[in-house]
C-alpha positions in Angstrom: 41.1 42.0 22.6 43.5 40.2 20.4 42.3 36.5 22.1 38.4 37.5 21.6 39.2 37.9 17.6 40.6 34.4 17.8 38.0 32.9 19.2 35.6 34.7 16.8 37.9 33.7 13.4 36.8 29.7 13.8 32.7 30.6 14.7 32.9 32.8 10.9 34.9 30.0 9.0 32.3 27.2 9.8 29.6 29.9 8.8 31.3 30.2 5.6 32.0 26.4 5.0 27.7 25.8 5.1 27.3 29.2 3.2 29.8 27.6 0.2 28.4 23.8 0.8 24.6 25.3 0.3 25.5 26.8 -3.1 27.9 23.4 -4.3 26.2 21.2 -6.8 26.1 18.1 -4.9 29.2 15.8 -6.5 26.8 13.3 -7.9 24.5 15.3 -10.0 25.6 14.8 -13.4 22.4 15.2 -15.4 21.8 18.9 -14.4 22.6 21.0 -17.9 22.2 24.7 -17.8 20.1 25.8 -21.2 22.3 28.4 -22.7 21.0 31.8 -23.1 20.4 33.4 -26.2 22.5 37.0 -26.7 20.3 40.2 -26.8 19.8 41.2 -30.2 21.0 44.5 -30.9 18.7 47.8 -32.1 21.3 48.0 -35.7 20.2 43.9 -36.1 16.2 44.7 -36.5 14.8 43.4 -39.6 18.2 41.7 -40.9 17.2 38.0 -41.9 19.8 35.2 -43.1 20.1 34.7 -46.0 17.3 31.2 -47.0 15.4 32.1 -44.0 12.0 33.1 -44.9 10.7 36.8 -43.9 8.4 36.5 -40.7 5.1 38.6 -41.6 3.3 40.6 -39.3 -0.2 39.6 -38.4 -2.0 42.5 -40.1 0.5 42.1 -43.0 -0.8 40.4 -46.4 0.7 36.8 -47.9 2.7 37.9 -50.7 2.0 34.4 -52.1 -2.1 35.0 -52.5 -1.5 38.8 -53.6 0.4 37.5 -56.3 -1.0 34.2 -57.4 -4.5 37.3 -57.8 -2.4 38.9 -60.2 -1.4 36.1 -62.4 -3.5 35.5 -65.6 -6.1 32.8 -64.9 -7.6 30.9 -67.8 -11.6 32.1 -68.2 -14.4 30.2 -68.0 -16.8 29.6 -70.5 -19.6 32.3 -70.3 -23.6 30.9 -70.6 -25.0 33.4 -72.7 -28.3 32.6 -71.7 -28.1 33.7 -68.3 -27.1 37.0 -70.0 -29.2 37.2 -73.4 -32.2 34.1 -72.7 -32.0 31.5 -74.5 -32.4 31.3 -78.6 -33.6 28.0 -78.9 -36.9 26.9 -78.5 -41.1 29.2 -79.2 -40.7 32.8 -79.9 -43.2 35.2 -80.7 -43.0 38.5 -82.5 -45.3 41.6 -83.1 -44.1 44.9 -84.9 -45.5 48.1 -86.7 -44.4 50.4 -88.9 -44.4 52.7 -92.1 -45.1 51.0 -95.4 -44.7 52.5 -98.7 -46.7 50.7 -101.6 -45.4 51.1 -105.5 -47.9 52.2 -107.8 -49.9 49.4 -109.5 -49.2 50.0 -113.5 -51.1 47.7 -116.1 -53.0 47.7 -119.1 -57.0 47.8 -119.2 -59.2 46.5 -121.9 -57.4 45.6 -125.4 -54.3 47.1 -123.8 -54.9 50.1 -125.1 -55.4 52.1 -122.3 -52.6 52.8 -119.8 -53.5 52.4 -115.6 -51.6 53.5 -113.0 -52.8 53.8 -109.4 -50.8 55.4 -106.8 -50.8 54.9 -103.3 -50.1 57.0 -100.4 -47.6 56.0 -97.5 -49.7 53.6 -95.3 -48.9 51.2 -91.8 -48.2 47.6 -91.7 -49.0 45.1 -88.5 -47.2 41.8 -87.8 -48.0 38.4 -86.1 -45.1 36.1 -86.2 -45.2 33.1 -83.9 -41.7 30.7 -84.7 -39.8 28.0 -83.6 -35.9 28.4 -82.9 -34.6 24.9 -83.6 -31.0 26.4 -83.5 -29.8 29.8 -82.3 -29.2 30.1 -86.0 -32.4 29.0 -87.0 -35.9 29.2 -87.2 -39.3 28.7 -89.0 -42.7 30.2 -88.1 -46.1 31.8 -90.0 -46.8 35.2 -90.5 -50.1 37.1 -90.3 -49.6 40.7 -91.2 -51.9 43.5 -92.3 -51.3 46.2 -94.4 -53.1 49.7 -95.5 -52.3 52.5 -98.1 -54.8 55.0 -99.3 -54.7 55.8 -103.3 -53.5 59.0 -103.9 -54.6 59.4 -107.3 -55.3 57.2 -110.4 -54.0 57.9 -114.1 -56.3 56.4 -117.3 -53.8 57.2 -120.2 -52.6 60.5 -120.0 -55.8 61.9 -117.5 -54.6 62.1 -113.8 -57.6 62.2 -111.5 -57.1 62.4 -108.1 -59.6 61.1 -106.2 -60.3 58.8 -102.8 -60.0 55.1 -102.5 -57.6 52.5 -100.0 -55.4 48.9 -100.7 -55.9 46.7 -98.0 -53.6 43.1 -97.7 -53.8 40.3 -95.4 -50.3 38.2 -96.1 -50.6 34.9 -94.3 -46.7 33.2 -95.2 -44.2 30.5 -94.0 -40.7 32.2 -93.3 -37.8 30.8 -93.0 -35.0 33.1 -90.8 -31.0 32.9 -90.1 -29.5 34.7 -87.0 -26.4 35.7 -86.6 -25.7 35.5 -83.2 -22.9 37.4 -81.1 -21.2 37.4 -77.5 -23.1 40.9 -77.2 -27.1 42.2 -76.8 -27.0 42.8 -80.9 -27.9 40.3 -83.5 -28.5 40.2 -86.8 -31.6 38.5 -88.7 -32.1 37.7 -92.3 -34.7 35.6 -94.4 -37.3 34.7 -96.6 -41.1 33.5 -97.3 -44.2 33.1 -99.1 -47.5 32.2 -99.1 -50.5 34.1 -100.0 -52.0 37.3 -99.3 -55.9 38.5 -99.7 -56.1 41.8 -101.5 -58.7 44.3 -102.0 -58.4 47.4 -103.6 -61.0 50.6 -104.2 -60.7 53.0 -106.2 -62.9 56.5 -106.7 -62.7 59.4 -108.9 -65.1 62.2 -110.1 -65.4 60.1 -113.4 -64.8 56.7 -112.6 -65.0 54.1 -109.4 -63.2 50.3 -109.3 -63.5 47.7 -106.8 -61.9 44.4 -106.9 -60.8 41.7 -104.5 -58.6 38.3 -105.2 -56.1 36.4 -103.4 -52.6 35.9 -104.4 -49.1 34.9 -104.6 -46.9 36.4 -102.6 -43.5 36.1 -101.6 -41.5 38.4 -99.3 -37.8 38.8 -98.1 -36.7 40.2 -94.5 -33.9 41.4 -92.5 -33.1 43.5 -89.5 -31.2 43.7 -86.1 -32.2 42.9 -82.8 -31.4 44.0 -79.2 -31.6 41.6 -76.1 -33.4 44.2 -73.1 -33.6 41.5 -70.9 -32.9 38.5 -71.0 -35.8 36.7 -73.1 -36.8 39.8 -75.1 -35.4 41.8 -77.9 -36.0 45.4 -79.7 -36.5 44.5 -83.0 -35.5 47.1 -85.9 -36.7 45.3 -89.7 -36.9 46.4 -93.2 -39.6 43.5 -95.1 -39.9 43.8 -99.1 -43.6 42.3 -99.9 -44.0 41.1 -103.7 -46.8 40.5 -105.8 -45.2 39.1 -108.9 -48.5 38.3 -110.5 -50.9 40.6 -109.5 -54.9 39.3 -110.8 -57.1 42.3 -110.3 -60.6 42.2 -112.0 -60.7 44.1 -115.4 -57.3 44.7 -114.9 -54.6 43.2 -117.9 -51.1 42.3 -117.7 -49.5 44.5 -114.7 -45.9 45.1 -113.0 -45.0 42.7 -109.8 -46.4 44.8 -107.0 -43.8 45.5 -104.4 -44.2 46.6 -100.7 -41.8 48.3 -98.4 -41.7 48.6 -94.9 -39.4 50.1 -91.8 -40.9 48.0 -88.7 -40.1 48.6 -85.1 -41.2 45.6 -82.5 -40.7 43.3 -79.9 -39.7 39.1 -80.0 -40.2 37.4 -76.9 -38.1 34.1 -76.8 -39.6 31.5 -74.3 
């Protein structure tokens, strides 16, 4: 038994010997690094970064350097106001209606003796008004407008008849207009012109009946706001004065500058 384990003991050394020699580095292989490993990083070290290393982001996760450079102020650019309003240079054209009120005419007839005064009833005005906006401040055009108020009744001295009759005008005058233009749809108008205006007026009473017609001086003085709907077109809200400072009616004497009054509502298309 014993001489059988001795003759077994050198068969397992030279077993051993290739076992070890297969797993020795040969002698010669100097090159042959071993990369080191990196330690396991712990579940207490999750989401602990050095200090002057930057934060990794997950993918889903916003930059913090675009959410904040959106909140910074940002200087504005300049706004065209005519892609918002149209532009306020160049043809316009305007047309507008509303309720005129007409003074009473007052002179003297004859040898001045005698003592006139017509009144007239609330009437209705029309406008025409083609222009030219050389600036947005600016602008010239004509002006064709006509007007109507009915008498209401006519005084001869101290005798009030009442009675039927009208007062028709045809103004045809060169205006001259500044606009005050803002950063919103409102602006503000203001002018003046004159020309002359074709006049005709009727008169009828149970005792007496005047006509008479004449052109005239006339001068007239206009303002009012506007309202841009869209771009290209405003609402138009006006108050116009008319005068007649020297009014030349057949038979009629010296007489009071006529004046006119009138609350218009219209439209100004600006091409």
């Amino acid at each position: 038994m014993l001489s059988s384990l001795l003759s077994v003991l050198p068969v397992l050394a030279q077993n051993t010997s290739e076992v070890v020699t297969l797993r020795t580095a040969p002698a010669d292989s100097t090159n042959l690094t071993i990369p080191p490993t990196a330690p396991s990083p712990r579940s207490e070290d999750t989401g602990i970064v050095p200090i002057g290393t930057p934060s990794p982001l997950a993918p889903d996760q916003p930059s913090l350097t675009s959410s904040t450079s959106a909140l910074l102020p940002t200087a504005e650019e300049p706004r065209n106001m005519d892609e918002f309003f149209g532009s306020h240079d160049g043809f316009s054209f305007r047309t507008a209606a509303g309720v005129t009120l007409q003074q009473p005419l007052s002179a003297r007839l004859g040898n001045q003796t005698i003592y006139s005064k017509t009144v007239f009833n609330p009437g209705a005005r029309y406008d025409f008004q083609p222009s030219y906006n050389f600036t947005d401040w600016f602008r010239l055009g004509t002006e064709a407008a006509f007007i109507y108020n009915s008498v209401h009744s006519s005084v001869f001295g101290n005798d009030t008849r009442y009675g039927t009759g009208s007062f028709y005008q045809i103004p045809l005058l060169l205006n001259a207009t500044f606009h005050y233009v803002s950063d919103t749809p409102f602006s503000a108008y203001w002018g003046a012109g004159a020309g002359g205006a074709w006049q005709h007026l009727q008169t009828g009473t149970d005792i007496t009946a005047y006509s008479t017609t004449n052109w005239n001086f006339v001068w007239q003085g206009t303002l009012g706001v506007n309202w841009t709907v869209i771009p290209g077109l405003d609402l138009d809200l006006g108050y116009k004065c008319l005068s007649t400072p020297n009014t030349n009616f057949n038979g009629f004497g010296p007489s009071k500058p006529l004046f006119n009054h009138t609350a218009e509502l219209g439209l100004v298309w600006r091409f």
